[in-house]
BADRENMI-216667 format. One line per field, with one value per residue: residue in one letter; residue number from 1; x, y, z of N, C-alpha, C, CB in turn. Coordinates in steps of 0.02 Angstrom, whole numbers. Each point is the difference from the previous one (the first is absolute). Glycine has a CB too. Layout:
<pts>
type = c(a/...)
seq = c(NUM/...)
nx = c(X/...)
ny = c(Y/...)
nz = c(Z/...)
cax = c(X/...)
cay = c(Y/...)
caz = c(Z/...)
cx = c(X/...)
cy = c(Y/...)
cz = c(Z/...)
cbx = c(X/...)
cby = c(Y/...)
cbz = c(Z/...)
</pts>
This chain:
<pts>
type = c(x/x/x/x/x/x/x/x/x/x/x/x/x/x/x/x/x/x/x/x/x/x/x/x/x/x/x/x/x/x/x/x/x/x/x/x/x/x/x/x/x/x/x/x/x/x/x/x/x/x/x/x/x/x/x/x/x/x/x/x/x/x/x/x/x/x/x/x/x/x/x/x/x/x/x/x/x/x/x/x/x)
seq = c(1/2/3/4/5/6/7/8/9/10/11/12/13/14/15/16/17/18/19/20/21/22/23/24/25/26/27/28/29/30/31/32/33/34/35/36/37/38/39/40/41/42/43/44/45/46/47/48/49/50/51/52/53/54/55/56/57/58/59/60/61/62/63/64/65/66/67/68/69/70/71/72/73/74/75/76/77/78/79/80/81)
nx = c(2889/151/91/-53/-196/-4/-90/26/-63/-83/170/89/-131/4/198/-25/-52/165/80/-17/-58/161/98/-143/74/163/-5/-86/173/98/-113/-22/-69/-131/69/-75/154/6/23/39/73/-19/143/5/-26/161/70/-45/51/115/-90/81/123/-43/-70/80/9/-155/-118/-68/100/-20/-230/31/-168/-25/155/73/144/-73/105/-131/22/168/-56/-125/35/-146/11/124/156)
ny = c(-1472/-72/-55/137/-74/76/-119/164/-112/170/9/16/86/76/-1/76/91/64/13/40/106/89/54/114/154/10/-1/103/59/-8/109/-117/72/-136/-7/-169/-46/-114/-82/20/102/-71/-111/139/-12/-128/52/152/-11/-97/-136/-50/39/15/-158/-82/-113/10/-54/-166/-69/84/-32/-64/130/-12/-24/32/-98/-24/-27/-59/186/-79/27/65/8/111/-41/134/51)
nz = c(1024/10/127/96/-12/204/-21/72/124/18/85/-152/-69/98/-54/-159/6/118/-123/-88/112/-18/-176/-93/115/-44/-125/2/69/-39/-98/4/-151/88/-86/-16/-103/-65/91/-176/-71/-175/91/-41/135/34/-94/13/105/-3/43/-86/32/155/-49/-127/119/84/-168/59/-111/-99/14/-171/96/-171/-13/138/55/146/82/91/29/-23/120/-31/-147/48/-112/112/54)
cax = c(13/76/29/4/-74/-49/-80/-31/-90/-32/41/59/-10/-27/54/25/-58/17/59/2/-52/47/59/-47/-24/69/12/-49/29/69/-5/16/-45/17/-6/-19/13/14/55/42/23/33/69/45/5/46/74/2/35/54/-38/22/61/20/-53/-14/32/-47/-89/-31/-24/9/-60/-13/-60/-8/42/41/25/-6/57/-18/55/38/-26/-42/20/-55/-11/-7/50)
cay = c(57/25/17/82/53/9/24/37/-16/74/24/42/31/83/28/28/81/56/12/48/58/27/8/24/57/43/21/93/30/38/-9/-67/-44/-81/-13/-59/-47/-70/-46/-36/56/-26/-3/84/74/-27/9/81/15/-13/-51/-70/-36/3/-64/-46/-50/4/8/-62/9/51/-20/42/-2/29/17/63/-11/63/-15/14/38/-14/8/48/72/52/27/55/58)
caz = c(-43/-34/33/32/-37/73/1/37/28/6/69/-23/-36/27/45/-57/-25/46/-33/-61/26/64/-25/-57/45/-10/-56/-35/21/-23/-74/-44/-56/-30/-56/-4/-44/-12/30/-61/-37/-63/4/-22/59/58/-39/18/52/22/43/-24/7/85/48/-25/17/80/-11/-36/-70/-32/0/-96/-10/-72/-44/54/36/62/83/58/43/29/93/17/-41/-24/-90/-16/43)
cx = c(74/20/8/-63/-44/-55/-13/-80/-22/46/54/0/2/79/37/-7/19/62/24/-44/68/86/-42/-4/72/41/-25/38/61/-2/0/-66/-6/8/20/43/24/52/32/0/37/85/39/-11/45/47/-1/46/53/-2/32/62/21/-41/-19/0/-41/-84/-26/25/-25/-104/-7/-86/-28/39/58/12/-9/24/-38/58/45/5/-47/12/-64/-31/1/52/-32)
cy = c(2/20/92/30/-23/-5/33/-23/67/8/7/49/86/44/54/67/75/22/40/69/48/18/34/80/28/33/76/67/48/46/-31/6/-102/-14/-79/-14/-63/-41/-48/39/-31/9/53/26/-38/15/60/12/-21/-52/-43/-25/-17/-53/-56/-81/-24/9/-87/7/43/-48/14/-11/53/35/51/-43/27/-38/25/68/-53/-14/49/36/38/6/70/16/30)
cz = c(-18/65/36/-27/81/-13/72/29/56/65/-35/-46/19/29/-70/-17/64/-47/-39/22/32/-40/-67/42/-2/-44/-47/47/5/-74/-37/-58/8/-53/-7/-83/-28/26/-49/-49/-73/41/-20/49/67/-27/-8/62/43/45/-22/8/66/17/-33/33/75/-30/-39/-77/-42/-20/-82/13/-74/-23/22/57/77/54/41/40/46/89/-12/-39/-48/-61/20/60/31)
cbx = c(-96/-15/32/138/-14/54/-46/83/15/-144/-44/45/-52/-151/24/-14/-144/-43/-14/7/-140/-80/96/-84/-109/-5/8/-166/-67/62/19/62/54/-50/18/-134/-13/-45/-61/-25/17/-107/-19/-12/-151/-44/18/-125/-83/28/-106/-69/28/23/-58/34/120/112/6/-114/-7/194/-43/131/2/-87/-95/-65/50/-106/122/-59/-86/23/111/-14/132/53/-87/-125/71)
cby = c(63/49/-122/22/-23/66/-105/79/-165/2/-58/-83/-117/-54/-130/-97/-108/-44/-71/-110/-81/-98/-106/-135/-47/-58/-128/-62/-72/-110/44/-91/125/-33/128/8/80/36/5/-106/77/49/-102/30/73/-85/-95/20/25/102/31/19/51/128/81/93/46/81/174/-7/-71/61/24/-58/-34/-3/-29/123/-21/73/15/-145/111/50/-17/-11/-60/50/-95/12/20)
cbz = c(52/-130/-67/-2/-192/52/-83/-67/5/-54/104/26/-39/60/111/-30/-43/134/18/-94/42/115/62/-54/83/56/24/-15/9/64/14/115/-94/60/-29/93/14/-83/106/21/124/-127/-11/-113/-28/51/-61/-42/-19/-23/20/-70/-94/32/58/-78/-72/93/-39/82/35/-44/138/-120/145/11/-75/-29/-104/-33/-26/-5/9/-115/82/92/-12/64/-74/-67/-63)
</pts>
């Protein structure tokens, strides 16, 4: 697969799911929300938010798909405040 991508087999899986189960439980608690989203995004909204120019030099390649430009997230970054 790549350098730092995990396959999760069922004992580290299950260890995993404790995990999140238990940091998913602390979080409601506190008041947190989840919230799920893309892990690729058109090239403007990086440059917008200021990604591009600050990470440019550390994010993959840039991907053209029908005619639009798009970017893998930089890191963990949400899409949202």
């Amino acid at each position: 697969a790549g350098g730092g991508l995990v396959f999760w087999h069922p004992k580290g899986a299950l260890m995993r799911h404790q995990i999140e189960d238990y940091w998913k439980q602390m979080h409601f608690a506190d008041g947190y929300e989840l919230v799920y989203t893309p892990h690729v995004a058109k090239l403007d909204m990086w440059k917008t938010s200021g990604h591009f120019d600050f990470y440019a030099e550390n994010m993959f390649d840039q991907m053209a798909i029908e005619d639009e430009t798009y970017q893998l997230r930089p890191m963990n970054c949400p899409f949202h405040v």
